[in-house]
Structure formats: C-alpha cells, structure tokens
C-alpha positions in Angstrom: 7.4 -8.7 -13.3 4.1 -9.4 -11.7 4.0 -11.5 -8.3 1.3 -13.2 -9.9 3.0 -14.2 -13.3 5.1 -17.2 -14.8 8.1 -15.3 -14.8 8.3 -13.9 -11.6 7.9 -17.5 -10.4 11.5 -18.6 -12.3 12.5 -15.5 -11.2 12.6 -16.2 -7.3 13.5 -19.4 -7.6 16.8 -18.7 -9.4 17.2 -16.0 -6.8 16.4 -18.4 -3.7 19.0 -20.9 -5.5 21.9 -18.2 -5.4 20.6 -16.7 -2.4 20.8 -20.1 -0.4 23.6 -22.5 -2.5 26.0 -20.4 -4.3 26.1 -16.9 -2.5 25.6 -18.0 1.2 29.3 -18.4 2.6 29.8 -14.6 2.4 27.9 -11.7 3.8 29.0 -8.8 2.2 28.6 -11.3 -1.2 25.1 -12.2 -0.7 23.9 -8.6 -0.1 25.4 -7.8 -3.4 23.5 -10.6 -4.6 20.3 -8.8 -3.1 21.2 -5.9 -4.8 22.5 -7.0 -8.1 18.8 -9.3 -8.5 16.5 -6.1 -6.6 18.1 -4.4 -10.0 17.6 -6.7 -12.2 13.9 -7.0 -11.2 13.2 -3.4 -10.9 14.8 -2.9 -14.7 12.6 -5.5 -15.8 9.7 -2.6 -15.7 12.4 -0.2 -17.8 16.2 0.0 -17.3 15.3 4.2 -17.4 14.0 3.8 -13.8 17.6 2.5 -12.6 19.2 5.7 -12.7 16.3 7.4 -10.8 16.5 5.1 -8.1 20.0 5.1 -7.9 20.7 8.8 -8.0 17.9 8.7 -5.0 20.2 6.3 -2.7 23.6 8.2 -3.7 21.5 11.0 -2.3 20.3 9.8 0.4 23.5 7.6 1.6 25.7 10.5 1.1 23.5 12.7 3.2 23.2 10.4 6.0 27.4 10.3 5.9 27.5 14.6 6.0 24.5 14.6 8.8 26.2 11.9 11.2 29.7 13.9 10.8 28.1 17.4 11.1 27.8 18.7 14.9 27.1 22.3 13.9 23.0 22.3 14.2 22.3 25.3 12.2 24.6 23.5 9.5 22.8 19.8 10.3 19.3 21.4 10.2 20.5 22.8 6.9 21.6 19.5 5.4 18.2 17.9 6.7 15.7 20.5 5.0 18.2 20.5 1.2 18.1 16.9 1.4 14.0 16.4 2.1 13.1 18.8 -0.2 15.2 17.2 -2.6 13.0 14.4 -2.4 10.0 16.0 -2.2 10.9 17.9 -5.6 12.4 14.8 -7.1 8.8 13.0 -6.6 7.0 16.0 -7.6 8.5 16.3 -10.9 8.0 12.5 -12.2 4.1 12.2 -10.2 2.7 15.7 -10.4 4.0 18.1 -12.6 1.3 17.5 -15.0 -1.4 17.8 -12.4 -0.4 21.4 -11.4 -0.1 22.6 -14.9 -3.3 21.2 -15.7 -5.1 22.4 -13.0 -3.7 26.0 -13.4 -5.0 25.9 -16.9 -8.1 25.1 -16.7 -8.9 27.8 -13.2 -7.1 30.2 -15.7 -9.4 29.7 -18.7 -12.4 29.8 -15.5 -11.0 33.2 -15.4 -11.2 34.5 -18.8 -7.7 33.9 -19.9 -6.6 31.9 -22.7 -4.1 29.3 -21.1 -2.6 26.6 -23.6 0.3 25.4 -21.6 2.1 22.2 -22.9 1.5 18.7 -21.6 5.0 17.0 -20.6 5.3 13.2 -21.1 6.6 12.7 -18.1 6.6 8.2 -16.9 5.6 8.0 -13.2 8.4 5.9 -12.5 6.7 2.2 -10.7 7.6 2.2 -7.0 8.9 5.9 -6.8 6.6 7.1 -3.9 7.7 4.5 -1.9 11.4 4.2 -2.1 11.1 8.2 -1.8 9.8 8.0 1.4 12.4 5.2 2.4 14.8 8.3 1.3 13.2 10.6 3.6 12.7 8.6 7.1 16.1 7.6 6.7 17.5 11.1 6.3 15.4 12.8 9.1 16.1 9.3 11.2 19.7 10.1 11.2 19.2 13.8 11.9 17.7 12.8 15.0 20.1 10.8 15.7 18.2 8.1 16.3 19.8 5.4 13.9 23.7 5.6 12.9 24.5 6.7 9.1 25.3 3.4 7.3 28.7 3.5 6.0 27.8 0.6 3.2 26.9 1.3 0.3 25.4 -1.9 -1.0 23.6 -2.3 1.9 22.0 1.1 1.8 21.3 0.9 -1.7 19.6 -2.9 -0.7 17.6 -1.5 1.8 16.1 1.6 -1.1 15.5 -1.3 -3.9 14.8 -4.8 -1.8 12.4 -6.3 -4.6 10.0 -8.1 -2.8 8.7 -4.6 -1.0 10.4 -2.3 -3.9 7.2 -0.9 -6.1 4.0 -1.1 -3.9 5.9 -1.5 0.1 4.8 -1.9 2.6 7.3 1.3 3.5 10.3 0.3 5.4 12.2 1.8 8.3 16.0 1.9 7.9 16.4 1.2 12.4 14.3 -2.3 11.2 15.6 -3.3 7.8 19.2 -2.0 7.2 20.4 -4.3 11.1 19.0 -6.9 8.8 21.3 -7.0 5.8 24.1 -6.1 8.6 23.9 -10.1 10.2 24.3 -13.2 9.2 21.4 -14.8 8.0 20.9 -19.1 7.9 18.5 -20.5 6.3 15.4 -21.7 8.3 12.7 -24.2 7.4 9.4 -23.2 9.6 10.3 -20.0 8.5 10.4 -20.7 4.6 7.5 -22.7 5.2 5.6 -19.7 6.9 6.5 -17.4 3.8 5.2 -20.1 1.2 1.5 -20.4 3.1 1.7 -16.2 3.3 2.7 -16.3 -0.6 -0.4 -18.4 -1.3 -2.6 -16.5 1.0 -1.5 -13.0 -1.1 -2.8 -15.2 -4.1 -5.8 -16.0 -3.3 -6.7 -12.5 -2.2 -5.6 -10.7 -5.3 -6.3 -13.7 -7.9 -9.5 -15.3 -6.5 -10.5 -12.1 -4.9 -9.7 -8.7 -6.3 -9.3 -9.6 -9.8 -12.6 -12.0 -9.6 -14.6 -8.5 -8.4 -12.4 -6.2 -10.8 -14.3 -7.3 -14.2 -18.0 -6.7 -12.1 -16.0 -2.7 -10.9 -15.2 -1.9 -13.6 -18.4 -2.8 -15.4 -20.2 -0.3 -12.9 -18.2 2.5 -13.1 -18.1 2.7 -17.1 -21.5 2.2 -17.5 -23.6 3.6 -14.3 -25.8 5.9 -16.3 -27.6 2.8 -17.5 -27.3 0.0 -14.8 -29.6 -0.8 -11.5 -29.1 1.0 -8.5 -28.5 -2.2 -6.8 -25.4 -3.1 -8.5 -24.2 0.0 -8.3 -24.0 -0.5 -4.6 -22.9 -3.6 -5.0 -19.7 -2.5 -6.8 -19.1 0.1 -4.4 -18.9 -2.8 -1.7 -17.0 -5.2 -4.6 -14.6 -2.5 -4.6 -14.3 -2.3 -1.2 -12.9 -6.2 -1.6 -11.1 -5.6 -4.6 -8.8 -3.4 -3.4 -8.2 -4.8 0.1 -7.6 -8.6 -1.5 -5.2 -6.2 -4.2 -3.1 -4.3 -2.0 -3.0 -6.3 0.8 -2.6 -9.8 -1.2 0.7 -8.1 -2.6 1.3 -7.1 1.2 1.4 -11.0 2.2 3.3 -11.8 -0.9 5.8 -9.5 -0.1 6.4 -10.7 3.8 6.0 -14.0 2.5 8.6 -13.7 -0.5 11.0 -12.0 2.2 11.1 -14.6 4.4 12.4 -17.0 2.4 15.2 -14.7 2.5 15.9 -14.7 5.9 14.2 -11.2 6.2 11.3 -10.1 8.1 9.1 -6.6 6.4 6.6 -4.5 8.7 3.4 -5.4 9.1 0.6 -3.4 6.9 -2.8 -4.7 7.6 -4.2 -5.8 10.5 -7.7 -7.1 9.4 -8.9 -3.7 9.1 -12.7 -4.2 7.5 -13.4 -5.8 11.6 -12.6 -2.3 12.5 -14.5 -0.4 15.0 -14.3 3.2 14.8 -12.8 5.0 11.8 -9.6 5.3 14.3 -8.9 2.0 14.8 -9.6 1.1 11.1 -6.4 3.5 10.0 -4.6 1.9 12.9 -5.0 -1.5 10.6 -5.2 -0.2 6.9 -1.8 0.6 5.2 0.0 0.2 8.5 3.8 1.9 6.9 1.8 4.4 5.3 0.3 6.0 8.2 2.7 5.2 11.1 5.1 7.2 8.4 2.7 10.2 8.4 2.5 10.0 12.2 6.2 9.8 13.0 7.3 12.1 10.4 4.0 14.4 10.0 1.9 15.0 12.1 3.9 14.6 15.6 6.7 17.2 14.5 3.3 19.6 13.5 2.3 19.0 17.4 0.3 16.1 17.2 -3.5 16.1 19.6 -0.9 17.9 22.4 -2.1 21.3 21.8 -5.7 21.3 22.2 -8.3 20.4 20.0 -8.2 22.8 17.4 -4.4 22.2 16.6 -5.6 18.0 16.4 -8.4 18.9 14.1 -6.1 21.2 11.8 -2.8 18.2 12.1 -5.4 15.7 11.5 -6.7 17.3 8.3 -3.2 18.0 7.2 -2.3 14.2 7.3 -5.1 13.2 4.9 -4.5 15.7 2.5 -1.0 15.0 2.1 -2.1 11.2 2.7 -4.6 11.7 -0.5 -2.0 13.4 -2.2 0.2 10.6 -1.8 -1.9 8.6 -3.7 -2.2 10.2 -6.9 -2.1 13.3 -9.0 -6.1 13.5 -9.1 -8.8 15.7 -7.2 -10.6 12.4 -6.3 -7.7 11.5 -4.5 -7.7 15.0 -2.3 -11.3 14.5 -1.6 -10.9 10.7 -0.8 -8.7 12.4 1.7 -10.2 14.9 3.4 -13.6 12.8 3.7 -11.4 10.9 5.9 -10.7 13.5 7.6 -14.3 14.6 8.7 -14.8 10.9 9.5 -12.0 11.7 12.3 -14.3 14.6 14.1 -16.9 12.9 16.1 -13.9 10.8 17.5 -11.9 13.7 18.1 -15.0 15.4 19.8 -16.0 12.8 21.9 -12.8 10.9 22.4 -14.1 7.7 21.5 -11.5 5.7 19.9 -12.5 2.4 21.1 -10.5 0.7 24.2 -11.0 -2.6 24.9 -14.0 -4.1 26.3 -16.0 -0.9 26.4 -18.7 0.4 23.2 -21.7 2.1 23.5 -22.8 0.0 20.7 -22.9 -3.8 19.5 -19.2 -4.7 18.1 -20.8 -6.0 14.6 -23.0 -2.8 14.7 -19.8 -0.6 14.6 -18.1 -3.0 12.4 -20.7 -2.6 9.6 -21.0 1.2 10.2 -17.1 1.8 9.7 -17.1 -0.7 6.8 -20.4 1.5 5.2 -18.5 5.0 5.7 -15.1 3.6 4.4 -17.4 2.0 1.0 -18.5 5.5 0.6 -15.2 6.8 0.2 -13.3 4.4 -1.6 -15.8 5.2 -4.4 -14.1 9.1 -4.8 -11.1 6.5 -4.1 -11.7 4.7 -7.7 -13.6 7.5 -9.8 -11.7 8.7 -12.6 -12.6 12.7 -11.5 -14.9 14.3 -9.0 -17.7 14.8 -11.5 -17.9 11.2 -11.9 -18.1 9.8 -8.6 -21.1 11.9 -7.7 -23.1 11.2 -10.5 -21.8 7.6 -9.7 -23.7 8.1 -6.4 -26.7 10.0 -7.5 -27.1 7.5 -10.2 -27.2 4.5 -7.3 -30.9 6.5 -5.9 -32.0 7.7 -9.0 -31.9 4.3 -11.4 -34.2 1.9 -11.1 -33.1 -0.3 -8.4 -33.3 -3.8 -9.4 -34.4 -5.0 -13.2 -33.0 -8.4 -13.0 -32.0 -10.9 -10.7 -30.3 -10.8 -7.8 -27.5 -13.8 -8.5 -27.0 -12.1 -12.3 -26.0 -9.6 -10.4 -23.6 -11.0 -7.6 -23.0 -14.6 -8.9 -21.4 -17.4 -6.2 -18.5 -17.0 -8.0 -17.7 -13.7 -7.0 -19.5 -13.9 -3.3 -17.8 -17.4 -2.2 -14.7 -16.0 -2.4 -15.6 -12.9 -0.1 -17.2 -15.1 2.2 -14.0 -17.7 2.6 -12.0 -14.4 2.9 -14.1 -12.8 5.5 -14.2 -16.2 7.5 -10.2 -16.2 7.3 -9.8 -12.8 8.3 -12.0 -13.3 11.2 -9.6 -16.2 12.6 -6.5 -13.2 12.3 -8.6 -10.8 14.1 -9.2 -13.2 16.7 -5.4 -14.3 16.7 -4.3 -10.5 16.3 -2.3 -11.2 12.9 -1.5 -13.8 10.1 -1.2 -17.2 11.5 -1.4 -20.1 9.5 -4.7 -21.9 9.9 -3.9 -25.2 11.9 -5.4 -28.5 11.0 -5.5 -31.4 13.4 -4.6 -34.0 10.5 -2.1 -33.5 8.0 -4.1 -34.7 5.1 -6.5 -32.2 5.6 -4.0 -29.2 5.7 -2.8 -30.4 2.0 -6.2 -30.8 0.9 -6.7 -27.3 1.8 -3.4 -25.6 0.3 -3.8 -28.3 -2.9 -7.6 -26.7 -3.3 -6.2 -22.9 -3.0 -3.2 -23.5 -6.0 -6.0 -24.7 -7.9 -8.4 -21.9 -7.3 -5.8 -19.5 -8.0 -4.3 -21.8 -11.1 -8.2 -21.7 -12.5 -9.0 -17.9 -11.9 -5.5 -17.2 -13.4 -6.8 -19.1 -16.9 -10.1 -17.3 -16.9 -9.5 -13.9 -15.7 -6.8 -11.6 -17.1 -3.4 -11.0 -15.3 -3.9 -7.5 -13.7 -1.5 -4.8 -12.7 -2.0 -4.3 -8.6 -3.5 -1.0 -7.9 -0.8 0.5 -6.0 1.5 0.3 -8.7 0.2 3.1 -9.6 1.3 5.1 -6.8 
C-alpha cells in the first residue's frame, strides 16, 4: 500500500477508528492493535516478507533478553558480535548476493577464465535495510547498556514493524520509540491536526513535486545520446527535486501519519538543499541514516579524535558503507565515495560552518553545495557507471539548446519547485516544519483546499509511483 493511494487512505482510517474508539481503554490491547495492523500492512506487499521480519525481531528481542542477563564480558561481547553479524548476513543474502556473484564473474572472465555462475532469484524484501538496522542499534544499545532489554514482546516486535516508518524510515532508536508504546497515550487534537497539515505537505512534495519532474528524469536519462545539453542539466537539477520532494515527502507522511497515533518519529530532513558546506548538508539530509553511521560507525572506529589521517580514513569508511546501504550497484559505491572527497577541503581547513561567520556570501555557498550534491546524485540515479559518465560527457558534447527554453522546463514543472523552495525557506528560517500561519482563517483553508486539489489533479494525470527508497 502506497501513502499516496485510495487504499491506504481506508486503510488508516479503519486503523485511526480502532486505534482511538474500540482499542483505547487498554494498553497492552492497543499495542497489539499496532502490531496486528503494522502486519497486516506490511503483508499487503507479500505475506512471504512476514516471516523475514519476524524471525528478525525474535532475534533481536531474544538477544537483548541473553545480553541484559549476561555479566560475563567476554561472553556479552560474544553475544553482541553473533547477533550483528547475524544481521549483517541476513541483509546480505536477500540485497546483495547477486551483486557479489555478478561482480566476481565478470573480473573473472577480465581474467581469462570462463565463469558462468548461476543467477539466484532472490526478492529484496521492501523495508529490509531499515528494520535491520532497527535490529542492530537495538542490540549494540543494550550491550552498552545504555537502554534496558524490553521484556515485551509485542512491543518490541511494534517498534521493528510500526507501519507508518516500516519500509523507507526514517530509522528509529529503540531509547526514543519503544518508552513510547510503554505509556498511555490520549488522543490529542492540535496534535492530529499537526499530523494532517504534515500528511498534506508529504503530498505535495512527492505528488506535485517528484513525480511531476519524474516523467522529464526519466526522459533524460533513457535517451541522453540524442537530447540538448541543456536539458540534460536540467534533469540533473529535476532530479535533484525529485528525489528530495520523494524521500522526504514520505518522511513528512510518516511523522504526520504517526502522530495521529499519539507517536512522535525522529526527524530526517532539515531543509537540507539551504545547506552551506557539504558538512552541514549531511547534518540535514537523511538525518537517521547518518546519525546511525555516526553513533554506531564511525565513533566506535575513533571518530576525527585521532588525527587527521584516521578522520580522513573513518570518513571514507562511512560513505562507502553509506553507498553500500543504498543499493547492490557500483553507482551507488561511487555516489559514495564522491561524498567522501567532498568531506576533504572541510576536513583540511576545518571549515564546517558555525554561525555567523563565512568567508563567502550565504547564497554563494548555498548554490555551490546544491551544484556539487546535483553532480553526484546523477552516479546516484544512473543505472551503471558507464552510463552516468557518458550521461555527463553527453551534457558538453550535444548541442546545447535546439528548442525552446519553456519546451524544455514547462511552469508546470518549475512552479511547483519554486512554491517548494519558498516553503522550505520559511522551515530554514523557523529551524523545522511548522505549519505556515495565516492571520485569517479563510485564507488558511483556501490554501490547504488549493493543495488537496493540486495533489487530487497531479494524481489523475501522472502515474502513481513507487517512492525511491523502497528500493532500499
């Protein structure tokens, strides 16, 4: 079930109806209902995946239980390393067994040999590298004794498969989300009311915006041999939006879906194309994603406390594993470690931006972060590495335009970027989502009203898309 379908819709509001009027004068009864539904919608991709998922929080509950009751650390430190390469092999299998095969077969037949091995079907099961990594921080979070082992079942097994952050996050923290299902939760108006304008926000950004510039992507990238340089490098910077109004519109669906329930999910963007430095953009992009890395990762490997050549080494670690994350593809890798070299100036010169302080004009760094992070996300969306850099050679070597410029970027696809860029701009100012206050009543309506129908009229002419981080 898509956020941004028909029967998702019925869907939460049968849920919000048991959730709020039939399952509400119990705890313990209303998690179940949590679970039970987080089931339910996770089976509606293929009941297959429910086994996967539930063998994953057996795992990891029962591990948390043996770590919390073990005091012997050669025996704990045991437990911890069985039960986190577990996981790691566990995602391996399902995302990138084919990937190593295939890659070993084609550097052995560089070599000379004949290699022929066999292609295993193998489903990427939807969600799996997030719930995975749920797994993980839990299990090394109790080693270090820094949250107690849940001894609930339901409510661990809740906090691996909660559906509105289930297949795409943002990645959840057990010492934030488990204390949660553990209290009594009352229904609260302003906060319902919060989660429907973040719903309709998340809406707008992947209906009006990502899936408006998807059609005008995709164009590009099958068909760059032949097509302008202009739009080329127009795509690139579509893509840019696409993905941001994608995975962060099903960001602010998630929160907003959540509270309705009572239950508040971490942050994961932080209006990160107003970024200053290549730093501070990471501090805003995929928030879960790389606070994970940093807690889990790269501070355990030392972190920038051992000198600069032990940072550079930690910080190109993180990216690989961070491209690596994201898919069973070389472009991925590369996507990564390009990150990674745009880290070395900053490293050199320690120039992460403070406040108040830049050598240059704020919109000068603004546009040269947004340029260099353009740049990668087009290794980001190539289907190999061959592609993407005739993809940019193709952008200088074509003739650069042969027809005009609004055939090529209509309003319809601009307006939308520009209304997006002017609504982010008020959250960068106000340092998060806040809804946009109106001084008369009637106007706030006439806003929201015009948004469901921007979204209801996108919907009927462009087709219902997957979100790009289902993938993943």
């Amino acid at each position: 079930m898509l956020f941004n379908s028909i029967p998702f819709a019925l869907f939460l509001i049968l849920v919000f109806y048991g959730y709020w009027f039939i399952f509400n004068k119990n705890l313990r009864v209303q998690n179940a209902f949590i679970f039970v539904t987080s089931y339910v919608f996770y089976g509606w991709w293929d009941w297959q995946f429910l086994f996967l998922i539930s063998g994953s929080a057996l795992a990891g509950f029962f591990a948390g239980i043996l770590l919390e009751k073990n005091e012997d650390p050669y025996k704990r430190k045991l437990l911890v390393s069985s039960a986190i390469i577990m996981n790691i092999l566990f995602l391996a299998v399902f995302k990138y067994a084919n990937f190593f095969t295939d890659s070993l077969e084609a550097l052995l037949n560089q070599m000379g040999f004949q290699a022929d091995f066999i292609t295993l079907k193998i489903i990427l099961p939807i969600g799996i590298s997030f719930y995975t990594f749920h797994n993980i921080s839990y299990i090394i979070d109790v080693y270090r004794k820094t949250i107690p082992a849940t001894k609930n079942l339901i409510v661990y097994a809740s906090f691996m498969s909660y559906f509105p952050q289930l297949v795409a996050g943002p990645i959840q923290r057990a010492k934030t989300l488990i204390p949660q299902f553990q209290k009594e939760r009352k229904f609260d108006y302003a906060t319902a009311v919060a989660g429907m304008q973040q719903i309709l926000w998340g809406l707008f950004k992947k209906v009006v915006v990502a899936d408006t510039c998807a059609p005008h992507v995709n164009t590009a990238f099958a068909h760059y041999e032949t097509l302008p340089g202009i739009q080329l490098l127009l795509a690139a910077i579509l893509f840019a939006f696409q993905i941001y109004g994608d995975f962060s519109g099903y960001t602010d669906m998630a929160l907003g879906i959540s509270k309705l329930f009572g239950i508040e999910l971490t942050t994961n963007f932080k209006t990160p194309y107003f970024a200053r430095s290549i730093p501070d953009f990471w501090k805003r992009w995929h928030i879960s994603l790389t606070t994970w890395f940093k807690d889990y990762v790269y501070i355990p490997l030392g972190g920038n406390k051992n000198g600069l050549v032990t940072t550079l080494r930690n910080t190109f670690i993180i990216f690989l594993v961070s491209g690596f994350w994201h898919g069973a593809n070389w472009t991925f890798i590369f996507w990564g470690l390009l990150n990674a070299l745009y880290f070395i100036p900053y490293l050199f010169f320690k120039s992460t931006p403070k406040s108040g302080h830049y050598a240059l004009p704020d919109y000068i760094q603004m546009i040269f972060v947004f340029v260099c992070i353009c740049f990668s996300w087009i290794f980001f969306r190539a289907n190999s590495l061959t592609e993407a850099f005739a993809y940019i050679t193709h952008v200088y070597s074509n003739p650069f335009i042969t027809k005009p410029f609004l055939a090529i970027l209509p309003l319809s696809v601009a307006a939308p970027i520009l209304f997006l860029l002017a609504v982010e701009w008020h959250y960068f100012r106000t340092d998060g989502f806040r809804a946009i206050a109106f001084n008369y009543q009637w106007l706030a309506w006439a806003f929201y009203v015009s948004m469901i129908i921007l979204i209801l009229m996108n919907m009927s002419f462009h087709q219902t898309s997957d979100f790009i981080y289902f993938q993943f």
